[in-house]
C-alpha positions as CSV (number, residue, x, y, z in Angstrom):
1,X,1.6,-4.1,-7.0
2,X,2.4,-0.4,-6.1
3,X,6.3,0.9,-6.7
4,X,6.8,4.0,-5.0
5,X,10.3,5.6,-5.2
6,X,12.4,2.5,-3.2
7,X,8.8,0.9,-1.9
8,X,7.4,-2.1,-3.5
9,X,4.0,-3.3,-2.2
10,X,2.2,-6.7,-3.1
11,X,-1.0,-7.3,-2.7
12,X,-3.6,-9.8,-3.5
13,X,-7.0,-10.9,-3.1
14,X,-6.1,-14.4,-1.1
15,X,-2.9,-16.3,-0.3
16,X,-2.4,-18.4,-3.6
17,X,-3.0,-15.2,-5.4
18,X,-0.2,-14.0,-3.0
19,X,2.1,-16.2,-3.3
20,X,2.1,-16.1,-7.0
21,X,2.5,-12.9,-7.1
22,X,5.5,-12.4,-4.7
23,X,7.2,-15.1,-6.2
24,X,6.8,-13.4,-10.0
25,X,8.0,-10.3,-8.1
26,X,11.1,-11.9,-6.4
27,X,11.9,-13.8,-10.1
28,X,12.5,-10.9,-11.9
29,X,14.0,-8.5,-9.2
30,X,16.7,-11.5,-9.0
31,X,16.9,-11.4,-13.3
32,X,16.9,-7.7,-13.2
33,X,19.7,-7.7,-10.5
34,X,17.8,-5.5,-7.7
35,X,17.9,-6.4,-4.2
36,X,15.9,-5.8,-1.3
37,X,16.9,-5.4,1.9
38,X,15.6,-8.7,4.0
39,X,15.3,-7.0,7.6
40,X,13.0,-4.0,5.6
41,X,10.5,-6.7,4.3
42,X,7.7,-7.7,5.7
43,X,5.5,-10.8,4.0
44,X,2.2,-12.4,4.7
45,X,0.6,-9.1,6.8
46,X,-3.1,-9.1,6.0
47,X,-3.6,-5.3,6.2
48,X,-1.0,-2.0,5.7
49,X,-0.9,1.4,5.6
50,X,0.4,3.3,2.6
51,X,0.4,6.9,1.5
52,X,-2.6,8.0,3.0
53,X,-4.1,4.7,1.9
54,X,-5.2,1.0,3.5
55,X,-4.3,-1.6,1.5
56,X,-6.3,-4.6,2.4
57,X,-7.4,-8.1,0.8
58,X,-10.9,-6.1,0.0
59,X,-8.8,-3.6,-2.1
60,X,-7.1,-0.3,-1.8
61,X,-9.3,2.5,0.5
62,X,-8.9,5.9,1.8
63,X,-7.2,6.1,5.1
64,X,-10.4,6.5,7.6
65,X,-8.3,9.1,9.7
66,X,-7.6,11.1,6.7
67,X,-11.5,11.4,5.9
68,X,-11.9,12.0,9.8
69,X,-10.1,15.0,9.8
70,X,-11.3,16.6,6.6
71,X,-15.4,16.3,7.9
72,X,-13.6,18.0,10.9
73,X,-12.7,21.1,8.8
74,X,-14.3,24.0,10.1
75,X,-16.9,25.7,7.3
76,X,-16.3,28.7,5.7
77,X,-18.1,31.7,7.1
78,X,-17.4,33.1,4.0
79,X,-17.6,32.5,0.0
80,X,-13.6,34.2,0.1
81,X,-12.1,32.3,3.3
């Protein structure tokens, strides 16, 4: 699980895993008395993007188009610039 400001992301490695782990989630937002917003949700998508990152059921990676555009950096012509 990643919390980021008013972002929560679950992931896991297969479904069961999943569902366990939303429904822990859901639990104790309900005891702790925090809500989420229904239409903002989305459940059961099998890939997502998130700060810069993929999130997928292989783990958490480097957004390829990040890494794309920092091999297209021009070099230095240079040691200062």
């Amino acid at each position: 699980m990643i919390v980021f400001i008013n972002d929560i992301l679950i992931y896991s490695k297969d479904e069961k895993e999943h569902e366990e782990h939303l429904k822990a989630i859901l639990e104790l937002l309900k005891k702790e008395e925090l809500y989420a917003k229904f239409s903002k949700c989305k459940f059961w998508i099998p890939k997502v993007q998130f700060l810069g990152h993929v999130i997928n059921s292989q783990g958490i990676h480097v957004d390829p188009t990040k890494i794309d555009s920092v091999k297209d950096w021009a070099s230095p012509k240079s040691p200062t610039k």
